[in-house]
C-alpha positions as CSV (number, residue, x, y, z in Angstrom):
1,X,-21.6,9.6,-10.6
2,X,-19.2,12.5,-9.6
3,X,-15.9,11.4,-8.6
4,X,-13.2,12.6,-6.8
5,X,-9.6,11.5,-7.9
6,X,-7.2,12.7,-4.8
7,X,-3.9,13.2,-6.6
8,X,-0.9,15.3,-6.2
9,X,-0.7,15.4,-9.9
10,X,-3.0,15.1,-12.8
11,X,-0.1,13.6,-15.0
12,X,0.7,10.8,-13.0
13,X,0.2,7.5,-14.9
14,X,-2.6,5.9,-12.6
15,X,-4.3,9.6,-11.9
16,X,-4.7,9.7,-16.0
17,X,-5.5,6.3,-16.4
18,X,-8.4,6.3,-13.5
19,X,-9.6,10.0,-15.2
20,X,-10.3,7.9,-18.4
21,X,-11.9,5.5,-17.4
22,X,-14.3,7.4,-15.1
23,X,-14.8,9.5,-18.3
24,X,-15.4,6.4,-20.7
25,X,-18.1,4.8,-18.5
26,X,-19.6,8.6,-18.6
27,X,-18.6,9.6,-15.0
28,X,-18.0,13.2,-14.0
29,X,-14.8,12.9,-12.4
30,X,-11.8,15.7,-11.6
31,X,-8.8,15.9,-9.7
32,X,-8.1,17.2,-6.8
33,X,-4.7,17.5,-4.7
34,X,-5.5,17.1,-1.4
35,X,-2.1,19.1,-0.2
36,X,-4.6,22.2,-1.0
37,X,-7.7,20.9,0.4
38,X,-8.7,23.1,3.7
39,X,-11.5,21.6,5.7
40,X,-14.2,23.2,8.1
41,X,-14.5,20.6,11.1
42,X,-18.5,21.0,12.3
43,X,-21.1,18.8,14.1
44,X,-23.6,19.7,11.2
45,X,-21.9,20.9,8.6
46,X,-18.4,19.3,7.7
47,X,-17.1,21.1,4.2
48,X,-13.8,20.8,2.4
49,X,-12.6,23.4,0.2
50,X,-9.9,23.7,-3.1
51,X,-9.3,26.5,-4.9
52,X,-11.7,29.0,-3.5
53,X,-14.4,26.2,-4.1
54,X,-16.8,24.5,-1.5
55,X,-16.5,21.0,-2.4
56,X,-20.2,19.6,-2.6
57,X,-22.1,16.8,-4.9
58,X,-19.4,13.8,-4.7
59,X,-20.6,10.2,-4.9
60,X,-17.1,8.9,-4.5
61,X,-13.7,9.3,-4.0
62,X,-10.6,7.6,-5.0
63,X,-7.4,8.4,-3.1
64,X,-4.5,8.4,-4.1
65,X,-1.9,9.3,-0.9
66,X,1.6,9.5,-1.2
67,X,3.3,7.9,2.2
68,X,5.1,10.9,2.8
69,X,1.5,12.8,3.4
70,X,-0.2,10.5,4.5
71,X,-1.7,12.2,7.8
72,X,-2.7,15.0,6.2
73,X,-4.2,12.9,3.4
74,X,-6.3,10.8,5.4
75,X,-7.5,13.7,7.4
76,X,-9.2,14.9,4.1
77,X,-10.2,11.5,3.6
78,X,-12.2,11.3,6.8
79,X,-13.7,14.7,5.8
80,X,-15.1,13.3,2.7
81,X,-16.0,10.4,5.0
82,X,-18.5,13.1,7.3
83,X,-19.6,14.3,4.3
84,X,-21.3,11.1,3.6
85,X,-19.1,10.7,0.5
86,X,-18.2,6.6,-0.3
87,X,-14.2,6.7,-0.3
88,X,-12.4,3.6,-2.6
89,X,-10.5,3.1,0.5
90,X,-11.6,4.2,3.6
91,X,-9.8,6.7,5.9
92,X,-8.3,4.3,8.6
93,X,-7.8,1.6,6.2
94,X,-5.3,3.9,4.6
95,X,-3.6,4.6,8.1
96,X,-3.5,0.9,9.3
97,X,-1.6,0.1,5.8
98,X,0.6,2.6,6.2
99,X,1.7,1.8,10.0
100,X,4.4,-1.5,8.7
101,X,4.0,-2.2,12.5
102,X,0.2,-2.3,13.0
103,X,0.0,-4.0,9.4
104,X,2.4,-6.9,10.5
105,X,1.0,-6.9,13.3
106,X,-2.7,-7.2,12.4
107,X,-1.8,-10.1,9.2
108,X,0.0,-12.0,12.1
109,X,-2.9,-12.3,14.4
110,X,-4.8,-13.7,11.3
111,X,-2.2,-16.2,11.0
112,X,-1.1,-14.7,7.2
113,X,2.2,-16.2,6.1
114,X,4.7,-13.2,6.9
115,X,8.7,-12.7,7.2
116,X,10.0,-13.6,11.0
117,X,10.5,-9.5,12.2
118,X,12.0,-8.0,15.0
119,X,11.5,-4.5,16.6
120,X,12.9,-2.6,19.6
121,X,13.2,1.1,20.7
122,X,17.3,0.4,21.7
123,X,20.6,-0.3,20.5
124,X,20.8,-2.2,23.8
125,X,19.2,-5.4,22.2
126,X,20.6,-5.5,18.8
127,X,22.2,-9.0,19.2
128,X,18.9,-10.3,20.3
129,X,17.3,-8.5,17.5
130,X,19.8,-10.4,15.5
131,X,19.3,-13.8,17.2
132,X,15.3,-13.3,16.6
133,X,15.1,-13.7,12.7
134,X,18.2,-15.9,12.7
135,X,20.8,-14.2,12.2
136,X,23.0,-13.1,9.0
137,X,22.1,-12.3,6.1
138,X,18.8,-10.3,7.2
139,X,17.2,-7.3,6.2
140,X,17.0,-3.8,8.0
141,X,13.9,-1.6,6.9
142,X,13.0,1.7,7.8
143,X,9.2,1.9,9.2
144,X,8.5,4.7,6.8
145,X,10.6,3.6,3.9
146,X,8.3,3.7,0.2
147,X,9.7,2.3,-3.2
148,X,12.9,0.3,-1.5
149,X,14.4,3.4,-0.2
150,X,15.2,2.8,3.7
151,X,15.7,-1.2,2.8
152,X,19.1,-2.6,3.6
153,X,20.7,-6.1,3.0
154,X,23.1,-6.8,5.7
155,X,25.3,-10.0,4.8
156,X,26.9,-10.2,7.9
157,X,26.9,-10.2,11.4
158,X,29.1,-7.1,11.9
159,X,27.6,-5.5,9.0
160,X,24.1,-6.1,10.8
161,X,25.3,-4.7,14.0
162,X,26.5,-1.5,12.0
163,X,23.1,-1.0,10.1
164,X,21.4,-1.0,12.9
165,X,23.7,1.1,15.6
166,X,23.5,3.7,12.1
167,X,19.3,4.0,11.9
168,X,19.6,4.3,15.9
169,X,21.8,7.0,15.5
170,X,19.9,9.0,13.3
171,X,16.8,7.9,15.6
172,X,15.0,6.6,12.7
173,X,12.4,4.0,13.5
174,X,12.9,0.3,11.8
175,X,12.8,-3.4,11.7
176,X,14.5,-6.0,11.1
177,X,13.5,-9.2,9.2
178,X,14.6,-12.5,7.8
179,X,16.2,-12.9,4.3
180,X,14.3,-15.4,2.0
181,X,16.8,-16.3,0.1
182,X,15.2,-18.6,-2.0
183,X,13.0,-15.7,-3.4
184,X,16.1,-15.3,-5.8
185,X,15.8,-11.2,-5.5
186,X,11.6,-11.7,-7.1
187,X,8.0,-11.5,-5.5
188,X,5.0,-11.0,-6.5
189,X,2.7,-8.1,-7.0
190,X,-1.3,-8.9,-6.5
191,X,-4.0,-6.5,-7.5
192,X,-6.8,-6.9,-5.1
193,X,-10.3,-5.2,-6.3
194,X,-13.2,-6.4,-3.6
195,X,-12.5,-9.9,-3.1
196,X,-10.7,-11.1,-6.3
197,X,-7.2,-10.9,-7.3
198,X,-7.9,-9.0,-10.8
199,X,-4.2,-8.9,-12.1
200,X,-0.3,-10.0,-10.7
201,X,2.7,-9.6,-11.8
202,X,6.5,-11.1,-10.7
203,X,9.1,-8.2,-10.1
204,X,12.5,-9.9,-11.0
205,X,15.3,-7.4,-9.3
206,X,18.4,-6.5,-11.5
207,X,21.6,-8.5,-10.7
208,X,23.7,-8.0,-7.9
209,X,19.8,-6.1,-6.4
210,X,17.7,-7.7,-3.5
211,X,15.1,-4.7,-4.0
212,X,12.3,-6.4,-6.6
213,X,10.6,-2.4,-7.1
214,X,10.5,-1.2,-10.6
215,X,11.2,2.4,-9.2
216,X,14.7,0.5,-8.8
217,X,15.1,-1.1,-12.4
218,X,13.2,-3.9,-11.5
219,X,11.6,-6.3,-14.4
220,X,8.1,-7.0,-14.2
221,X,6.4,-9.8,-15.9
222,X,3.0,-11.6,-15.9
223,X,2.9,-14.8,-13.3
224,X,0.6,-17.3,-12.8
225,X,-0.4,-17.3,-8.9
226,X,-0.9,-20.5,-7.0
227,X,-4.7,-20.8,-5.3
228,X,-2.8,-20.3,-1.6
229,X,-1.2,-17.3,-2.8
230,X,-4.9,-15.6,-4.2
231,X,-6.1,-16.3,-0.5
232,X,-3.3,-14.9,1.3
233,X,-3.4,-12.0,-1.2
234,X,-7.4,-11.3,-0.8
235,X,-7.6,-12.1,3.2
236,X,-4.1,-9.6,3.4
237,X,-6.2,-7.0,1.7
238,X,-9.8,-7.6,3.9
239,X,-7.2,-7.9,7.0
240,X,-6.3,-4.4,6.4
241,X,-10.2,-3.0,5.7
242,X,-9.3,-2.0,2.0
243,X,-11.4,-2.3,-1.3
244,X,-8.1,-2.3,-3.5
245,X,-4.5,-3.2,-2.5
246,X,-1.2,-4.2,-4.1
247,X,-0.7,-6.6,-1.7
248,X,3.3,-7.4,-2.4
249,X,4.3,-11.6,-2.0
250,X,7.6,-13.4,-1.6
251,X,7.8,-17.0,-2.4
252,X,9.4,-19.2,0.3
253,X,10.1,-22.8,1.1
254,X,7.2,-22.4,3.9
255,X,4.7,-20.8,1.5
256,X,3.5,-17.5,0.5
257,X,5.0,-15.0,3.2
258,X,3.6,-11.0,2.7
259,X,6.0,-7.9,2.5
260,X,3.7,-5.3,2.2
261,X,0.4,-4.5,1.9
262,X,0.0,-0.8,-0.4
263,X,-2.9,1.0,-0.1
264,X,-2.3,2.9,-3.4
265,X,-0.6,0.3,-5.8
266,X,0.3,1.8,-8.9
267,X,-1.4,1.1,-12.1
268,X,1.5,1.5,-15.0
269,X,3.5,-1.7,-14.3
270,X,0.7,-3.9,-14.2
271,X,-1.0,-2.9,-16.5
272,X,1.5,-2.8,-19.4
273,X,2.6,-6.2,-18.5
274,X,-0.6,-7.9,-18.3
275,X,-2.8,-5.6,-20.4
276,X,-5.6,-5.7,-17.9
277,X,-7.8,-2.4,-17.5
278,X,-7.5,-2.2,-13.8
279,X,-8.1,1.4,-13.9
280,X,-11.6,0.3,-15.4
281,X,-12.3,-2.3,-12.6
282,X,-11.5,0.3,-9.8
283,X,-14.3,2.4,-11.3
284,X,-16.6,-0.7,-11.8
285,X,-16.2,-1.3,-7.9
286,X,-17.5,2.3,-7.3
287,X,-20.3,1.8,-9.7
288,X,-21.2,-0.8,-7.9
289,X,-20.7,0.1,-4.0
290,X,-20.9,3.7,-4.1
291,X,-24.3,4.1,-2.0
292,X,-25.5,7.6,-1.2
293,X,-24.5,7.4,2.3
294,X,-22.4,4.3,2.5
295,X,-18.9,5.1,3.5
296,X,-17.9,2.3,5.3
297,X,-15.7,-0.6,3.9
298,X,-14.9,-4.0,5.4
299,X,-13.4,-4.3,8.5
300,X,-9.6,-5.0,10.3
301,X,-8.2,-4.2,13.3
C-alpha cells in the first residue's frame, strides 16, 4: 500500500514509529504536513498538492492533527476523503472529538459513564454553574485546552467564582465539572484499534498535581483494566466514529466515568510502558480495511 502519514514533523515519536512500521510490513509510506497541503475543490477532480507535487496513488492515510489546527487539518482530511483515499480516522470523526462539547454530549446520550459538567455563555449563572456539579472543589476546563493546559482545580467556592469570572473575561469558552476525588490525581489511558482495547496504561500525577498528563511530569505505568472499563473504552471510541482513540478514564466510586476521548493518542508513553507495537497494529488495521474506495468508518452522531 502507499500511505500517507499527516504529520507536522517527521521527528515526532509516533510519526517515526508509524513510518517503521509501514516500512517493516513493506509499505510505501511518506510524510506529509498538512499545514502545506493546498487543495483544488472540484465536482470531478478533487486534488491536493505539497511541495509542487499533485498528490495521487494513496491507499491510506493516517492523520496525525494537532488541536490547534485542527480545521484546517480535517479540511485536508476530507480532501483525501473525495479522493476516494481510506483515512485511519475519518474527517468528522476527527471534528466530533475535538468539539469537548459535542463529544460529551454525544457519550451522554449513549448513557457512557461521564463527569457531571456544566456550561453557559454568562457570568450571570456562575453560582448555578456551581450548584450543578456540586459545588467546591470542581474543575474549570477550557473547551480547547490540549495536554492539561487550560485545566484548573478550584478548591473553593470563592476561588471557583474567580476562575470562572477570569475565563469570562478573556471570553474564552469552558466548562465546568465535578472533582473525583477518589481518582487520587490517576486515570487511565486506553488504546482503542477497531473494537479491541490493544494496550492501557495508568497516568499517576506528581504530588501536590491533579493533571495525570505526562506532558506535565506525569508517571505512567501498565494497569490491568476491569471488563466494564474495556466497554466503556471501545463503545467511547465507536460513539465518536473513530478506528483508533486514546480514550482517557477516571476511576470513581460510580464506575468508570470518561474525560476525554483523543483522536490522535500518542504512541511514546504507551508503548515504552507496556512494550506493545501499537504503531504495528495501526498499520495492521489499514492492511486490513483499506478498500480501494472505502473511506467511510463507523458511525456517531
Amino acid at each position: 500500500m502507499k500511505i500517507g502519514i499527516l504529520s507536522r514533523k517527521e521527528s515526532l515519536y509516533s510519526t517515526k514509529r508509524l513510518v517503521e512500521a509501514a516500512q517493516m510490513r513493506g509499505h510505501d509510506v511518506s510524510v506529509i504536513d498538512h499545514l502545506r497541503c493546498y487543495m483544488n475543490i472540484t465536482s470531478r477532480h478533487p486534488s491536493i498538492h505539497y511541495r509542487g507535487e499533485n498528490l495521487v496513488g494513496y491507499d491510506a492515510v493516517i492523520p496525525r492533527i494537532g488541536a490547534s489546527v485542527t480545521s484546517y487539518g480535517t479540511a485536508v482530511v476530507r480532501q483525501f476523503e473525495m479522493m476516494r483515499v481510506f483515512s485511519l480516522n475519518e474527517s468528522v470523526a476527527i471534528s466530533r472529538s475535538r468539539d469537548k462539547l459535542r463529544c460529551l454530549q454525544l457519550l451522554a446520550r449513549e448513557g457512557l459513564g461521564l463527569p457531571v459538567t456544566a456550561f453557559a455563555d454568562s457570568t450571570k449563572m456562575t453560582r448555578d454553574l456551581i450548584n450543578v456539579v456540586g459545588g467546591a472543589p470542581l474543575v474549570v476546563k477550557l473547551i480547547e485546552g490540549t495536554q492539561g493546559v487550560g485545566v484548573c482545580l478550584a478548591e473553593t467556592q470563592k476561588a471557583a467564582e474567580s476562575l470562572i469570572e477570569a475565563f469570562s473575561g478573556l471570553k474564552a469558552q469552558f466548562m465546568v465539572q465535578e472533582f473525583i476525588k477518589e481518582a487520587g490525581g490517576a486515570d487511565i489511558r486506553c488504546l482503542v484499534i477497531g473494537n479491541r482495547v490493544v494496550a492501557a496504561m495508568k497516568r499517576q500525577a506528581n504530588e501536590g498535581e491533579f493533571r495525570s498528563n505526562l506532558h506535565r511530569g506525569g508517571r505512567a505505568s501498565e494497569v490491568k483494566i476491569s471488563r466494564e472499563e474495556r466497554s466503556t473504552a471501545v463503545r467511547a471510541a465507536r460513539t465518536m466514529g473513530l478506528n483508533v482513540a486514546g480514550v482517557d478514564l477516571l476511576r470513581s466510586e460510580r464506575g468508570p466515568v470518561i474525560m476525554e476521548v483523543n483522536s490522535s493518542p500518542g504512541l511514546e508513553g504507551i508503548e515504552t510502558c507496556t512494550g506493545k507495537d501499537i504503531a504495528g497494529k495501526i498499520v495492521e488495521f489499514l492492511e486490513e480495511h483499506a478498500k480501494p474506495g472505502k473511506t467511510r468508518t463507523k458511525g456517531g452522531g
